[in-house]
C-alpha positions as CSV (number, residue, x, y, z in Angstrom):
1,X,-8.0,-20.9,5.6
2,X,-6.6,-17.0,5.5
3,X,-8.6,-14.7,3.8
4,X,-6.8,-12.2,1.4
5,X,-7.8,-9.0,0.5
6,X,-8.0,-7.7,-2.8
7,X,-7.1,-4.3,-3.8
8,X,-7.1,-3.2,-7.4
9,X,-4.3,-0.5,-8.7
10,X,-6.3,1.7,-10.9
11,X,-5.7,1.8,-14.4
12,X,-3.9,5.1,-14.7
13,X,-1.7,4.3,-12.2
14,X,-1.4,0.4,-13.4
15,X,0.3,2.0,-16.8
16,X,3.0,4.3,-15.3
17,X,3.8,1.0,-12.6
18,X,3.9,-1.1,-15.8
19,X,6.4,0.9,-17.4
20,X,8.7,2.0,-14.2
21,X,11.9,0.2,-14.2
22,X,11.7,-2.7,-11.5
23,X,13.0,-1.9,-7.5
24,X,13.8,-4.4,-4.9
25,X,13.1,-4.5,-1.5
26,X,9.8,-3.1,0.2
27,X,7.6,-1.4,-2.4
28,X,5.2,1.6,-1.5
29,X,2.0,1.9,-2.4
30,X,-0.2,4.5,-2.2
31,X,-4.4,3.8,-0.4
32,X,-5.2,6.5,-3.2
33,X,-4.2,4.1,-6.4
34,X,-6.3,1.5,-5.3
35,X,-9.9,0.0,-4.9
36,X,-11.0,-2.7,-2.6
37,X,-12.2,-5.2,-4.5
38,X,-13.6,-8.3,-2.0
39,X,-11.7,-11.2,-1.1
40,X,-10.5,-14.2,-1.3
41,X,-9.9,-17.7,0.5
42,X,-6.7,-19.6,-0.1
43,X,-3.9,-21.2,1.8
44,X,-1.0,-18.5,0.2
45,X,-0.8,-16.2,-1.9
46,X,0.0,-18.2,-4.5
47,X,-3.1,-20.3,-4.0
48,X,-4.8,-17.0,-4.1
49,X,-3.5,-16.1,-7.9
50,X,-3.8,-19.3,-8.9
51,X,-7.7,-19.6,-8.1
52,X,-8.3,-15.8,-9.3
53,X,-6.4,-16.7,-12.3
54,X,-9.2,-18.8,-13.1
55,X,-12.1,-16.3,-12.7
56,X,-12.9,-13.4,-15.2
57,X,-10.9,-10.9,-12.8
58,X,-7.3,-12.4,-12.3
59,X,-4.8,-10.6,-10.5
60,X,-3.5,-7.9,-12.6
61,X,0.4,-6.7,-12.5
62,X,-0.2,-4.0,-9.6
63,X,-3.0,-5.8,-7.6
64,X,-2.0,-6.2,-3.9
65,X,-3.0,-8.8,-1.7
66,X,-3.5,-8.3,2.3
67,X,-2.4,-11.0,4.6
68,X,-3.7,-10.9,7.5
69,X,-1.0,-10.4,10.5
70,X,1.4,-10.5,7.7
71,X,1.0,-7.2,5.6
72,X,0.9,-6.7,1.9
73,X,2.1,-8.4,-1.4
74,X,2.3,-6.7,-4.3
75,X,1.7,-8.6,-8.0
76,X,4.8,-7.9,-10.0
77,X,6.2,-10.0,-13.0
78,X,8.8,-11.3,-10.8
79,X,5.8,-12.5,-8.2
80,X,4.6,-11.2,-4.9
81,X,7.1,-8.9,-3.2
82,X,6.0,-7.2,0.3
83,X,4.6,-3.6,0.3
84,X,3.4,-1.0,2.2
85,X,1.3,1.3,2.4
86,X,2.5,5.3,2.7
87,X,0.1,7.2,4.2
88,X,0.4,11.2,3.3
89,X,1.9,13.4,6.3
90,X,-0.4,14.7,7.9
91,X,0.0,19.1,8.2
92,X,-1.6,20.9,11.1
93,X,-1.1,23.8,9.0
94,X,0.8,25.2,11.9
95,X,4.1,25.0,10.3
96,X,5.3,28.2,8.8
97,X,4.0,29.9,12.0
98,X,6.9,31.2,14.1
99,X,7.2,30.1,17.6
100,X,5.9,32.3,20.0
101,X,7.9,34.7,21.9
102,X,7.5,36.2,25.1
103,X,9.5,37.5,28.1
104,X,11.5,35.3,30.2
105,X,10.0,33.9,32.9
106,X,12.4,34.4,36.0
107,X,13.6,31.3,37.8
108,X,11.9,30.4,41.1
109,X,14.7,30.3,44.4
């Protein structure tokens, strides 16, 4: 049986995803608006609600779900819809230098 992790949106950021108007397709979530929170054995992901849904910390509008080899599901009202996590860019603070300049080398005969 899969094991499914849990991650928890956090609360400030539960209320402005409550409150956004719906999207389709892939959603994108951030690593910083969540918290790992364990996980949990079950044969989909709808097993997985349905036995947290009985525990005093159901899945929460938000909540994601990590299938392994699969990826991740986010909780909406409409039910799980894939997601993905956006990692920020990474900056090697090298951008706004200019290029160096130099004099041209000479071509080799």
């Amino acid at each position: 049986m899969p094991s499914f992790r849990i991650f928890r949106m956090k609360e400030a950021e539960r209320q402005r995803f409550r409150w956004a108007p719906h999207s389709s397709g892939v959603s994108q979530a951030r690593p910083r608006d969540y918290e790992e929170a364990g996980a949990v054995e079950a044969e989909s992901v709808y097993a997985a609600w349905s036995h947290l849904r009985q525990t005093d910390r159901p899945l929460e509008v938000g909540d994601i779900l990590e299938i392994p080899d699969q990826g991740l599901r986010i909780y909406k009202y409409v039910g799980f819809e894939e997601a993905r996590w956006v990692l920020p860019e990474i900056k090697s603070g090298l951008e706004g230098v200019p290029p160096a300049a130099g004099a041209a080398r000479p071509d080799p005969l």
